[in-house]
N, CA, C and O of each residue as an XYZ file, in Angstrom:
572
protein
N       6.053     14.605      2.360
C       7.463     14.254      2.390
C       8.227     15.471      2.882
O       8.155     16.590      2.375
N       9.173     15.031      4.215
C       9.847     16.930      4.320
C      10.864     15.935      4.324
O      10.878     14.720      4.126
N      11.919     17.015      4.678
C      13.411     16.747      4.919
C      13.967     15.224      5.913
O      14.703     14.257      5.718
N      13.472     15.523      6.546
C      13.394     14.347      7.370
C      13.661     12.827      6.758
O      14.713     12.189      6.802
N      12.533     12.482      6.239
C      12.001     11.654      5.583
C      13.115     11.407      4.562
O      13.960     10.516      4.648
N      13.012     12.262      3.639
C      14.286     11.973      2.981
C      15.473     11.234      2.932
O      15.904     10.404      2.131
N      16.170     12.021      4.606
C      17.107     11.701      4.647
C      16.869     10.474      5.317
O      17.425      9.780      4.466
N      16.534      9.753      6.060
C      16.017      8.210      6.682
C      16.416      7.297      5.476
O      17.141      6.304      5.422
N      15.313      8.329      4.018
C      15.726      6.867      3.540
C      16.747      6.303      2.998
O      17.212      5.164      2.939
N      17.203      8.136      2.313
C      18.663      7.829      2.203
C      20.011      6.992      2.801
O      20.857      6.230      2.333
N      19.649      7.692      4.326
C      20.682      6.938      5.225
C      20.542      5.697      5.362
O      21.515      5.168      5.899
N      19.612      4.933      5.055
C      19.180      3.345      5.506
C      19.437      2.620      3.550
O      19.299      1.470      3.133
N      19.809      3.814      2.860
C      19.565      2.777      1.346
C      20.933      2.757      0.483
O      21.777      3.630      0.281
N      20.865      1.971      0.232
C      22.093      2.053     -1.251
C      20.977      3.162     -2.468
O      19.750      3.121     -2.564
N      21.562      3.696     -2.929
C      21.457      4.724     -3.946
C      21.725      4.127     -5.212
O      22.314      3.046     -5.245
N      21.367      4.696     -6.253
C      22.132      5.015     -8.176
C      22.126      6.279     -8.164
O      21.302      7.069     -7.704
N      23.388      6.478     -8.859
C      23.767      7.750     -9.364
C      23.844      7.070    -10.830
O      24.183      6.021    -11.378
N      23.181      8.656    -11.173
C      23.025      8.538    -12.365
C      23.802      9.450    -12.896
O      23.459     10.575    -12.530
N      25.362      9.441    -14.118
C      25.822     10.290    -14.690
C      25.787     10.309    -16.570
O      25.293      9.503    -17.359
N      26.244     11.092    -16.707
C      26.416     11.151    -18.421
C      27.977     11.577    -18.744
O      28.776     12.352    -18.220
N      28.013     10.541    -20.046
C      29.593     10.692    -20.643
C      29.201     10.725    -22.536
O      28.824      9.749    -23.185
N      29.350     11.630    -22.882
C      28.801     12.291    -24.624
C      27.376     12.675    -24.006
O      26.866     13.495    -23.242
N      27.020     11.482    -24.875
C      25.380     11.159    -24.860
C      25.015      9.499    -24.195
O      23.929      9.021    -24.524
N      25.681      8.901    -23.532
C      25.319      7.969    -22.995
C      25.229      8.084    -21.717
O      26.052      8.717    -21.055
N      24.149      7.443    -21.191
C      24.001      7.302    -19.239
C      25.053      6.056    -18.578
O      25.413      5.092    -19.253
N      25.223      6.148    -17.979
C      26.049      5.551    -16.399
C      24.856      5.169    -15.184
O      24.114      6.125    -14.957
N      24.682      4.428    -14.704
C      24.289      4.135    -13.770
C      24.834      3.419    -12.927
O      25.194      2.311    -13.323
N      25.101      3.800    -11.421
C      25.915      2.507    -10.673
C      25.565      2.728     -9.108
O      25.597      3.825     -8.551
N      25.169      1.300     -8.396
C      24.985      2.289     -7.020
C      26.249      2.359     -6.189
O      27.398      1.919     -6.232
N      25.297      3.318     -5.208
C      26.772      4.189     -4.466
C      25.727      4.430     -3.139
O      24.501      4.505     -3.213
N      26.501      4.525     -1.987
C      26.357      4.507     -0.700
C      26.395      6.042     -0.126
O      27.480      6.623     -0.162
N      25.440      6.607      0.314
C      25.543      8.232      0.342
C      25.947      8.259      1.651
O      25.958      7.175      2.233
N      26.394      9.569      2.455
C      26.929      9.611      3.380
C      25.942     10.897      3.722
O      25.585     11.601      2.778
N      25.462     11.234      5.177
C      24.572     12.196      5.350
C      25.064     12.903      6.545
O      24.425     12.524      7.527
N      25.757     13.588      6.774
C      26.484     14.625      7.680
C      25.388     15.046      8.615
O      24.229     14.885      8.230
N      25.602     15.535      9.726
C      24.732     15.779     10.849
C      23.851     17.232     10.663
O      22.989     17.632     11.447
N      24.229     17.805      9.609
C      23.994     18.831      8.898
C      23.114     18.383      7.674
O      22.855     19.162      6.757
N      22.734     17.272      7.707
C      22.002     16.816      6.417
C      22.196     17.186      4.786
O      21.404     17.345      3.858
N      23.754     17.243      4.928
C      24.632     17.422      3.715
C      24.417     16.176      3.109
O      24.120     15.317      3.940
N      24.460     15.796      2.006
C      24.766     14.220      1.086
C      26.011     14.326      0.228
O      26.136     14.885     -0.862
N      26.963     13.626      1.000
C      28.413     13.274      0.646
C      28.571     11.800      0.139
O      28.200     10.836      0.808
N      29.279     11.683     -1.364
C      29.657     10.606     -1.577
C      31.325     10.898     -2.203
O      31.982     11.881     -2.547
N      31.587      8.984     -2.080
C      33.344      8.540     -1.613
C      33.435      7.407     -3.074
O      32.705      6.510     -3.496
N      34.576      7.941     -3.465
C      34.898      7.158     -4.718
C      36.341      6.508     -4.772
O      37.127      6.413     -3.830
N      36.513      6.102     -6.016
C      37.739      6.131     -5.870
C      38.596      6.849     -6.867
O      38.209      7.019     -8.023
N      39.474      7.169     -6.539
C      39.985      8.327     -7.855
C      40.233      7.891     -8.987
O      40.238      8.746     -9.872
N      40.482      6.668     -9.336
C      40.965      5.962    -10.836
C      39.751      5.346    -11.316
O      39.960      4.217    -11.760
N      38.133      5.857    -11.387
C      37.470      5.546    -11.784
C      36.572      6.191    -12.928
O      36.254      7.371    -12.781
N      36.046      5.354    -14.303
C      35.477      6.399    -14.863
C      34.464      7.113    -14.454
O      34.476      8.235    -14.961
N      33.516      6.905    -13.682
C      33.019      7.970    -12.718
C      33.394      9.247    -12.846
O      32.738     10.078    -13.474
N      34.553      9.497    -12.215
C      35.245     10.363    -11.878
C      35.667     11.632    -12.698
O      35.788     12.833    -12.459
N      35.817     10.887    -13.664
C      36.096     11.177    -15.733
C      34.844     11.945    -15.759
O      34.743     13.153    -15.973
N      33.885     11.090    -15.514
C      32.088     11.343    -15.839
C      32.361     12.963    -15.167
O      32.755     13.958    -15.774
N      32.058     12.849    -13.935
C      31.947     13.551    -12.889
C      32.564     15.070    -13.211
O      31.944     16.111    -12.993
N      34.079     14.978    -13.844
C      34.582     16.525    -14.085
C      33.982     16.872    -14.998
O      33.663     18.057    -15.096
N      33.694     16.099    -15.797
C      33.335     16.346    -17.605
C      31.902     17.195    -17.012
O      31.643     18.397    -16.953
N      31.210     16.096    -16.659
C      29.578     17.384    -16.403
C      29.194     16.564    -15.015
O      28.712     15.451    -14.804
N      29.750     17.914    -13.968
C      29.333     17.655    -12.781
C      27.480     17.082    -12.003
O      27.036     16.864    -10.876
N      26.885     17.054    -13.579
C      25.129     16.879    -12.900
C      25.607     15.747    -12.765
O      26.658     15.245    -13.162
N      24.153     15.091    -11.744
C      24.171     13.704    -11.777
C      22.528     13.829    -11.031
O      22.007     14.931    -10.860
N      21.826     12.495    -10.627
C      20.537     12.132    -10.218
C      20.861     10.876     -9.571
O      21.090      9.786    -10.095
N      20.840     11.230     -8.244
C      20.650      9.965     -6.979
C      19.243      9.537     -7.156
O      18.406     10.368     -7.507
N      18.791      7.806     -6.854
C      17.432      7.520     -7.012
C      17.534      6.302     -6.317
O      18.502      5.550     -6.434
N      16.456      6.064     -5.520
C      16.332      4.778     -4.533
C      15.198      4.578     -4.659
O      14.478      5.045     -5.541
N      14.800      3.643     -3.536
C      13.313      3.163     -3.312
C      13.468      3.218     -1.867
O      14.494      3.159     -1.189
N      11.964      3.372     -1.450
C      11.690      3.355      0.131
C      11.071      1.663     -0.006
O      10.889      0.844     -0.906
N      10.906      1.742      1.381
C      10.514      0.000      1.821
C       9.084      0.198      1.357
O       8.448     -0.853      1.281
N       8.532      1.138      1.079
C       6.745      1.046      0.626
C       6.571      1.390     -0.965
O       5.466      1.466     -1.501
N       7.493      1.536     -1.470
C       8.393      1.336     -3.078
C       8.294      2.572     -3.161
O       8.211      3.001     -4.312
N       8.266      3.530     -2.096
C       8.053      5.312     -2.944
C       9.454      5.618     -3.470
O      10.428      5.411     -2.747
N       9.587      6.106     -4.714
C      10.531      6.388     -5.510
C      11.303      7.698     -5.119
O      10.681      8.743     -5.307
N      12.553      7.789     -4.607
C      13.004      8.850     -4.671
C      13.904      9.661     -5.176
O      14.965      9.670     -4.551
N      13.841     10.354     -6.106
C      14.921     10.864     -6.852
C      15.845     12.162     -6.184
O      15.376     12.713     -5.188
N      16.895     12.546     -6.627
C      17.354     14.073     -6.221
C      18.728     14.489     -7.035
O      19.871     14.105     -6.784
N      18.305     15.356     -8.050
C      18.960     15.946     -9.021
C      19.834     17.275     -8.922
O      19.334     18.399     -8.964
N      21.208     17.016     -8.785
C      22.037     18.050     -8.367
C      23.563     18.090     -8.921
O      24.099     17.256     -9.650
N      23.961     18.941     -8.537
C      25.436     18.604     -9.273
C      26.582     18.272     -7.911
O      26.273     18.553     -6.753
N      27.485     17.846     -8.159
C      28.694     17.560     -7.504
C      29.642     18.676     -7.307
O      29.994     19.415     -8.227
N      30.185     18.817     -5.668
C      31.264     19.329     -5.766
C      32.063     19.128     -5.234
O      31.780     18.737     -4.102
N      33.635     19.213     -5.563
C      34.888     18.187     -5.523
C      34.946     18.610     -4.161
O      34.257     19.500     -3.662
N      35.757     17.956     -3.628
C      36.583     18.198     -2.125
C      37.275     19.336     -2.020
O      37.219     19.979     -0.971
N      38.017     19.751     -3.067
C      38.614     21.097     -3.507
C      38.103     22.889     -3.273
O      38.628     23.999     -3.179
N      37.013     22.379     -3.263
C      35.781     23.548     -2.894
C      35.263     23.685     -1.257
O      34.412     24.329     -0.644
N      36.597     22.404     -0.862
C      36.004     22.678      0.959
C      37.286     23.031      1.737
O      38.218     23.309      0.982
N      37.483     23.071      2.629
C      38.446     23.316      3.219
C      38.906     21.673      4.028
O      38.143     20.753      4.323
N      40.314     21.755      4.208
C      41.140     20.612      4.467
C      40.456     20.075      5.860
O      40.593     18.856      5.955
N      39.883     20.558      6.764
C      39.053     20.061      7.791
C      37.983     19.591      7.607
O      37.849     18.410      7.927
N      37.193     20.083      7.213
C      35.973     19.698      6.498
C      35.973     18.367      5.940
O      35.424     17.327      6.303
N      36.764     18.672      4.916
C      36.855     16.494      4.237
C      37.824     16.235      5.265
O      38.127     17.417      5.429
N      38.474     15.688      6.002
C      39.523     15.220      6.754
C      37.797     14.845      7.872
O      37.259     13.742      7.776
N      37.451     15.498      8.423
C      36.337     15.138      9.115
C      35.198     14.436      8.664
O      34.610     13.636      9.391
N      34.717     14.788      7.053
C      33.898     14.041      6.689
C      34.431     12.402      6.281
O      33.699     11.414      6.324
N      35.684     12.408      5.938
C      36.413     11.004      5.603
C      35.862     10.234      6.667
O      35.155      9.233      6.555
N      36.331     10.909      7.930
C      36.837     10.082      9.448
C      35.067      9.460      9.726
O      34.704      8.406     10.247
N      34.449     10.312      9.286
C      32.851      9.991      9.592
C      32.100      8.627      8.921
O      31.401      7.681      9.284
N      32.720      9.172      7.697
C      32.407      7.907      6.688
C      32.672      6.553      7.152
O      31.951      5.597      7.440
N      33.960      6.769      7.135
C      34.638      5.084      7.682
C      33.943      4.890      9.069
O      33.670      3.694      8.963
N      33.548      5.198     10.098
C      32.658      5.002     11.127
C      31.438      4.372     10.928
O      31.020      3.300     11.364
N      30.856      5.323     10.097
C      29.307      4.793      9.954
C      29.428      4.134      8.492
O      28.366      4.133      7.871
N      30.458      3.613      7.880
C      30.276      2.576      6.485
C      31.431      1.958      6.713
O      32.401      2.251      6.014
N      31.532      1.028      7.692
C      32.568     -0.069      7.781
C      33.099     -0.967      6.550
O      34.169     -1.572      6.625
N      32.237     -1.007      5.372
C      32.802     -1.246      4.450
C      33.658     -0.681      3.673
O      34.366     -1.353      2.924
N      33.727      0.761      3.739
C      34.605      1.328      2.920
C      35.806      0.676      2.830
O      36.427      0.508      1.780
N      36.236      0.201      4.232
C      38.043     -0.679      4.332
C      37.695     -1.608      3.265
O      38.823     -1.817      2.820
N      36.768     -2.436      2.421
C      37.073     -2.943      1.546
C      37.867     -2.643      0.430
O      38.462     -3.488     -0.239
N      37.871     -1.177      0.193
C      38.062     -0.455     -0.983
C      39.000      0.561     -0.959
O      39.545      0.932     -1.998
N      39.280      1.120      0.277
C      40.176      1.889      0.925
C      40.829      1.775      1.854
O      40.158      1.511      2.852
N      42.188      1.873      2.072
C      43.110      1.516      3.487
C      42.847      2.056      4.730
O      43.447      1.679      5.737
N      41.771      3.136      4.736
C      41.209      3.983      5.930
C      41.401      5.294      5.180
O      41.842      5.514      4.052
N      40.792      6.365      6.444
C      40.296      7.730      5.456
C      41.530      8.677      4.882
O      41.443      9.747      4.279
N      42.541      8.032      5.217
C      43.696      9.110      4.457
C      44.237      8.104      3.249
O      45.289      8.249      2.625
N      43.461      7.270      3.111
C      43.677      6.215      1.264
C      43.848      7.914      0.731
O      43.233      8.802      1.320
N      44.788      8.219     -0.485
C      45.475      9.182     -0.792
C      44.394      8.840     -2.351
O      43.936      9.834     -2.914
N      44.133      7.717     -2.818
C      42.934      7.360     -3.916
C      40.977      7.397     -3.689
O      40.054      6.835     -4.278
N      41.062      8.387     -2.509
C      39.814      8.328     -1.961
C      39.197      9.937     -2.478
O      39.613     10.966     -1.945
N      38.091      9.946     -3.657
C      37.465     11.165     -4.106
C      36.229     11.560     -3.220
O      35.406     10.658     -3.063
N      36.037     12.459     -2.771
C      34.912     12.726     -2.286
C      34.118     14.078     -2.827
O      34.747     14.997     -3.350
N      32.844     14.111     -2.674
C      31.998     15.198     -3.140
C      31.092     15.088     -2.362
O      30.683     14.171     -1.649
N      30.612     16.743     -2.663
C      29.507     17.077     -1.858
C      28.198     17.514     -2.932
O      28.315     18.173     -3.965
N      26.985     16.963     -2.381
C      25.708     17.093     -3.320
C      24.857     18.040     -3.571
O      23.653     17.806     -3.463
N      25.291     19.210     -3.929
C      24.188     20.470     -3.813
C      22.998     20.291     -4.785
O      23.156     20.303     -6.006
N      21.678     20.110     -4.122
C      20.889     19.962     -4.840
C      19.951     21.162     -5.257
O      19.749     22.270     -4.758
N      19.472     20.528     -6.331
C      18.504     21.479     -7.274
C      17.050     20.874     -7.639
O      16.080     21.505     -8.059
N      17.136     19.619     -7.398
C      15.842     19.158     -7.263
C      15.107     17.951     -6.263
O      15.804     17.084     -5.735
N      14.077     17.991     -6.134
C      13.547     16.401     -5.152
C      12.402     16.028     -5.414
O      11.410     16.746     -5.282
N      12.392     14.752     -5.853
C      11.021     14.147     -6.930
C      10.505     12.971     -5.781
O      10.754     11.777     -5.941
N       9.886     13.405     -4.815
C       9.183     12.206     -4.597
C       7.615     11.269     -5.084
O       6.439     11.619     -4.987
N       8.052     10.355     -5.462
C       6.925      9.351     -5.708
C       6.190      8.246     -4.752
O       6.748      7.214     -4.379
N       4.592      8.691     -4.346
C       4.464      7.138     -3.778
C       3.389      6.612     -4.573
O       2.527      7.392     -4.170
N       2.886      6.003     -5.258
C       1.914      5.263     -6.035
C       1.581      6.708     -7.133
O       2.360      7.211     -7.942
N       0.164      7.117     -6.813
C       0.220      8.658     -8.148
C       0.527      9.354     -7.822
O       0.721     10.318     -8.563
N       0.922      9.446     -5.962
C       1.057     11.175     -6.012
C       2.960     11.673     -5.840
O       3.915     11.271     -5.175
N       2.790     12.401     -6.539
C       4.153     13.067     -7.074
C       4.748     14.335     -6.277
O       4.013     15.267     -6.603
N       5.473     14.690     -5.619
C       5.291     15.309     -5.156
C       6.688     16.222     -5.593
O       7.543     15.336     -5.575
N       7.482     17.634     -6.018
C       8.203     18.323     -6.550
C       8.417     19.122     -5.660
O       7.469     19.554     -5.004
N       9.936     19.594     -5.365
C      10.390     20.513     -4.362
C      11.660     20.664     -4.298
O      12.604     19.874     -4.296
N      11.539     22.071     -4.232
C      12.996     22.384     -3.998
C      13.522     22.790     -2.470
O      13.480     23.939     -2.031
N      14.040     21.598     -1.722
C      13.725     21.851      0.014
C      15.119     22.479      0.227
O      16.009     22.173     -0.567
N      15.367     23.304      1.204
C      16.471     24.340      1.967
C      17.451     23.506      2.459
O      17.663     23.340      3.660
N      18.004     23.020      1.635
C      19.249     22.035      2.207
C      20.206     23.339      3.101
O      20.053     24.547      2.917
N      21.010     22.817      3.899
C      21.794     23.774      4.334
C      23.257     23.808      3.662
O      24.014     22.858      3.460
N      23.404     24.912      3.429
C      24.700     25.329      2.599
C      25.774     25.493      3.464
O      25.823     26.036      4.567
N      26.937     24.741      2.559
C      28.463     24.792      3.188
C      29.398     26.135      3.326
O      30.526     26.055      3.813
């Protein structure tokens, strides 16, 4: 499994994020966004408990399936839009709505003023295909 791979399946899958609020889990899926830089950006909406989740304890765990059921997890924390510069999200918005035509369901287009975004710095990558397991911490590229 390298980088590559990863991101394919990402880009082709609906996701779960997995968060925590006390001691209880959250699970909900969410649509990742993968920058040409092979960043993983996701789009919320700001009046959600998510969001609540999200400041309280920024970890969370993205997890999908590939079409051959290999399991993929990736455990990292979130960071707000706040931590980027005003071009940066203004460009990643404009990207989103391009390549996820659905977002207009949920948002008026990329300057919706209720649109949260984060970026995924990861700390871990669990791939599974039947027994073999495979653990890594791969060189994402940093913002």
């Amino acid at each position: 499994m390298n980088q590559r791979e990863i991101f394919e399946i990402m880009k082709n899958k609906f996701i779960f994020m997995g968060t925590v609020e006390g001691d209880r889990p959250h699970v909900r899926p969410m649509k990742p966004y993968i920058d040409d830089e092979n960043n993983i950006w996701l789009i919320s909406h700001v009046e959600t408990k998510k969001i609540k989740e999200i400041e309280a304890n920024n970890r969370v765990e993205l997890c999908t399936l590939g079409d051959e059921n290999e399991v993929l997890r990736i455990a990292g924390q979130l960071e707000p839009e706040a931590n980027f510069s005003r071009n940066v999200i203004e460009d990643i918005k404009n990207k989103m709505f391009v390549s996820m035509p659905q977002l207009q369901e949920f948002f008026t287009g990329s300057e919706d003023p209720n649109i949260a975004i984060y970026h995924l710095r990861v700390s871990e990558i669990i791939f599974r295909h039947g027994v073999n397991e495979v653990k890594s911490e791969l060189n994402f590229h940093k913002l």
